[in-house]
N, C-alpha and C positions, 0 to 999 in steps of 0.2 A: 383630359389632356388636349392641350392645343395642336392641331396638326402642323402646324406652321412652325412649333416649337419642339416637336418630334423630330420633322424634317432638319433641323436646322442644325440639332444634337448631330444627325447621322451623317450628313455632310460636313457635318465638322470631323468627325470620326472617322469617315471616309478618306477625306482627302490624308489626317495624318496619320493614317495607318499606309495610307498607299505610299507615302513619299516615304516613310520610316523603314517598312518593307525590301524597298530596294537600295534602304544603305545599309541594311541589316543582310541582306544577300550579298552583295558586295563585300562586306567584311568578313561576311565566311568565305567566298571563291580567296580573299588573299589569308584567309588565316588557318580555314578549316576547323574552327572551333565549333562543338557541336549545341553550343548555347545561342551561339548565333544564327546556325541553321534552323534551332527551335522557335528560337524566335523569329525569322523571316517568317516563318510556316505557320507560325501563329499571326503574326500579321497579313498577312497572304488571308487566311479563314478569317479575320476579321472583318477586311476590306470584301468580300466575297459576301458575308453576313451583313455588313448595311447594304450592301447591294440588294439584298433579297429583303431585309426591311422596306428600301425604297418600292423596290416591286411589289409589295403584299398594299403598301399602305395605296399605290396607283391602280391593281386590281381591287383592290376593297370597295374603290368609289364607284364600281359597273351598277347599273341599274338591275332592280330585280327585274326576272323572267317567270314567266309560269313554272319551269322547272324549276327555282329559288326564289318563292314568290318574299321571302327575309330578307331580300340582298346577296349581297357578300361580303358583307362588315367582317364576316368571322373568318376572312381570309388574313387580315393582319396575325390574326392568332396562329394560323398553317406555316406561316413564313417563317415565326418567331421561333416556333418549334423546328422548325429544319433547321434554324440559327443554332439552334441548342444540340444539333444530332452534327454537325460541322463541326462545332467547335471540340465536341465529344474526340468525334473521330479523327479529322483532320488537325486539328491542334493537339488536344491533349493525349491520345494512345497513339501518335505520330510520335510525338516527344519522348515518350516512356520507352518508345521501342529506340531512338534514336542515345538514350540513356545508355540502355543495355548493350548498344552497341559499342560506344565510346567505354562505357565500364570492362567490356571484354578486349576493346583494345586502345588503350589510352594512349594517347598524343599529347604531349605539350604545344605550347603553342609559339614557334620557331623564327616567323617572320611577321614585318606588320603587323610587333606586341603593339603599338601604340593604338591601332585601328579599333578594335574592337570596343577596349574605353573610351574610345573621342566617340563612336557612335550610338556605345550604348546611352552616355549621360546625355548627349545629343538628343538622342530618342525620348528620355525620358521628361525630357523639357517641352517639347515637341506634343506629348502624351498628354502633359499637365497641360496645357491649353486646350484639347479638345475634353476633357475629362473638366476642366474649370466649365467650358461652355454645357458639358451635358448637366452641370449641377446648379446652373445658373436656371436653365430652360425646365428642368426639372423642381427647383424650390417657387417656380413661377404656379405650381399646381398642386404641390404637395400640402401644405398648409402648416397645419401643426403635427400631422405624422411626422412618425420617428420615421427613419431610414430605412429599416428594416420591415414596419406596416408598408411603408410607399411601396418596395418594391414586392412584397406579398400581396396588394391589394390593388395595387393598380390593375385597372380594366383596360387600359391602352398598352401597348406589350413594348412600343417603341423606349421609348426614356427607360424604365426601369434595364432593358439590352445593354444600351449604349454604355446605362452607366455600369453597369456588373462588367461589361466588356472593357470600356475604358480604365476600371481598378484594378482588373484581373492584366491587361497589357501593363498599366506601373508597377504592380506587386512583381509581375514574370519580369521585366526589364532589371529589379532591384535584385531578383534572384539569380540572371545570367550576370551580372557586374561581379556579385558574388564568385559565380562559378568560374567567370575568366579572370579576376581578379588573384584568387588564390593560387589557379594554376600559371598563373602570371608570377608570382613569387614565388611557387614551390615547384615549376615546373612537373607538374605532376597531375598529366591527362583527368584523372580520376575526379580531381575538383570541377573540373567543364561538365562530366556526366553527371556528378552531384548536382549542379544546377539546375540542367536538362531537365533531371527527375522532378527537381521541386517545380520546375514551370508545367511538367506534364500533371501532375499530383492538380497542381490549381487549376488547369482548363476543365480538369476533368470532373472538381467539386463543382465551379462553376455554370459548366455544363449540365449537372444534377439539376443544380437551384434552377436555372432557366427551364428547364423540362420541365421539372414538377410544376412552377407556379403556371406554367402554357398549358401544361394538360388541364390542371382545374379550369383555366380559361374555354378549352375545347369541349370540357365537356358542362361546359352552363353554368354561372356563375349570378346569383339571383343579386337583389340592389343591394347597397349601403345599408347599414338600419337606418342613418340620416335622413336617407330618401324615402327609403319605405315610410317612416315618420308622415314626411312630409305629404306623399300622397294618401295617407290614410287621412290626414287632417285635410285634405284638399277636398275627397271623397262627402265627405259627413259634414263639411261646413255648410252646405247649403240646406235647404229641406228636401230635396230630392230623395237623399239616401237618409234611409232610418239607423242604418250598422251594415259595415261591412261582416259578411257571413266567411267567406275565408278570399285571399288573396295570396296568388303566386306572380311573383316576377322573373325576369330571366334577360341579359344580356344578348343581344343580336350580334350587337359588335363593339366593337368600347363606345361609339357613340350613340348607341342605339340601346333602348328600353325598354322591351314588350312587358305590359301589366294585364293581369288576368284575372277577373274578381267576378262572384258571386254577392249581392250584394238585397240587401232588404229594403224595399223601396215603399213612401206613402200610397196612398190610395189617389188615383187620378183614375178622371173620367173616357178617356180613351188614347186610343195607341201612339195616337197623334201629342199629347199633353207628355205623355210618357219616354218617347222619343226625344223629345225637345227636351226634359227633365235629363237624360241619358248623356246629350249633346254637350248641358250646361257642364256635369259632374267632370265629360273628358277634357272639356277647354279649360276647368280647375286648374287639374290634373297636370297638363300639360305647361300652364302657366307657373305652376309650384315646382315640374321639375322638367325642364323643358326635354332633356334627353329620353324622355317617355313616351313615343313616338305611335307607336302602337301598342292599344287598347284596346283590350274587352270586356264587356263589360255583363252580366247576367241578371237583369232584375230579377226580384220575386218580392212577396207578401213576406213579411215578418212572422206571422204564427205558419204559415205554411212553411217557413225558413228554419225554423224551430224543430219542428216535427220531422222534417225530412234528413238532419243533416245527419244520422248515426244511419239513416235509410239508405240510403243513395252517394255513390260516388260525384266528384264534381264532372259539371259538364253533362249528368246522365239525362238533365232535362231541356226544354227547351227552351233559349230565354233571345231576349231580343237586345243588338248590339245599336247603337247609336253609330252617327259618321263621324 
């Protein structure tokens, strides 16, 4: 994913969650509906959530230090996940409890009925622009994934947010219309905490899916098989490498892609020939998938490769890395 097009999703979703936010609070101090409270609060943990997108994606860029000799690529992933522990908490079991209150003592809604519908459909027009921009900026990388791969497989945590956040503010917008709409005609409180519930129910699935797909991210998420492909064939095209013997990969940060291989090398006449043979194999590598930034690489002898691999764990010997 493009950073420039990550960015561009969350400031868009930024700015209309912010401005929606406070005529979504506005129309609850004049009306008191508890759909529209939901909803400010939910907008509120929106606007709060790109904010902490923009911060993960401006510390991610820190240079590595001896103490994080990796980076910090995998800070956008930390952020994404607090995104998802906000939305949990502050949005959606904010709303549920704001349900049960309204359900315990309902209110119709008595002044400024007009307000609430001019600003929820307001809002949802409002919505549908930043939510068209996250799916423009996001079909920009997606390819031929379905919807559902994109946002399971994406390594960049930004776009797949914006847009589960942007769908989940239209779906909760179309569910508070509902909930002030009925109690709008049937005056009867009951239908506003009906709403309530359905927008808290959705932040909180929501919430789930962001969780789950950030944790697989946190805890290491190896390449595409596309890419693996490709660096295998990068690997073994030259005469350098006779067979890769085993290969692990691993995610640093969605732009970043340490490759780790064991590999069976021809016969050259010294360390110097071997090296430079080493050199050629990572400029392949790199040139086939450029996000593969960091490489290791482990020569050895083919029959020696053979014999040892039920022997010894990888890494247990000693092999020499190229720059």
């Amino acid at each position: 994913m493009s950073a420039n097009g990550g960015t561009k999703a969350i400031l868009a979703a930024l700015l209309a969650n912010a401005g929606i936010a406070v005529t979504k609070f506005v129309a609850f101090l004049l009306t008191g509906s508890s759909s529209m409270l939901a909803e400010s609060i939910h907008s509120v943990a929106d606007s709060g959530n790109q904010g902490l997108l923009l911060l993960g994606g401006r510390r991610a860029k820190r240079a590595a230090t001896p103490q994080h000799p990796f980076g910090y690529g995998r800070e956008r992933y930390i952020y994404a996940f607090i995104v998802s522990i906000v939305l949990f908490t502050v949005g959606g079991l904010f709303a549920l409890y704001e349900a049960y209150h309204k359900w315990s003592h309902p209110e119709g809604i008595k002044s400024w009925q007009w307000v609430p519908v001019v600003v929820l459909v307001s809002a949802i027009v409002m919505e549908s622009f930043s939510f068209r921009t996250a799916i423009q900026e996001s079909n920009r990388v997606r390819g031929n994934q379905s919807w559902v791969r994109f946002v399971r497989r994406a390594k960049a945590p930004e776009l797949p947010v914006v847009l589960l956040e942007d769908l989940g503010a239209l779906v909760g917008l179309i569910f508070a219309l509902f909930g002030v709409g009925l109690t709008l005609i049937t005056d009867d409180g009951r239908w506003d905490a009906v709403g309530t519930a359905m927008i808290g129910v959705l932040l909180v699935v929501i919430a789930v899916i962001l969780a789950i797909e950030t944790k697989s991210l946190l805890l290491g998420e190896g390449a595409e098989a596309h890419d693996v492909v490709a660096i295998e064939k990068a690997m073994t095209a030259g005469p350098e490498v006779e067979r890769i013997i085993h290969m692990k990969t691993l995610y640093l940060g969605p732009d970043e892609l340490m490759v780790a291989a064991k590999v069976a090398v021809t016969t050259v006449d010294s360390a110097e020939e071997l090296a430079r043979g080493i050199n050629a194999v990572e400029a392949r590598v790199r040139a086939a998938v450029p996000i593969a930034r960091v490489i290791y690489l482990e020569p050895d002898v083919y029959v020696a490769a053979v014999d040892r691999r039920t022997e010894s764990e990888p890494g247990e010997t000693v092999g020499l890395s190229g720059g």
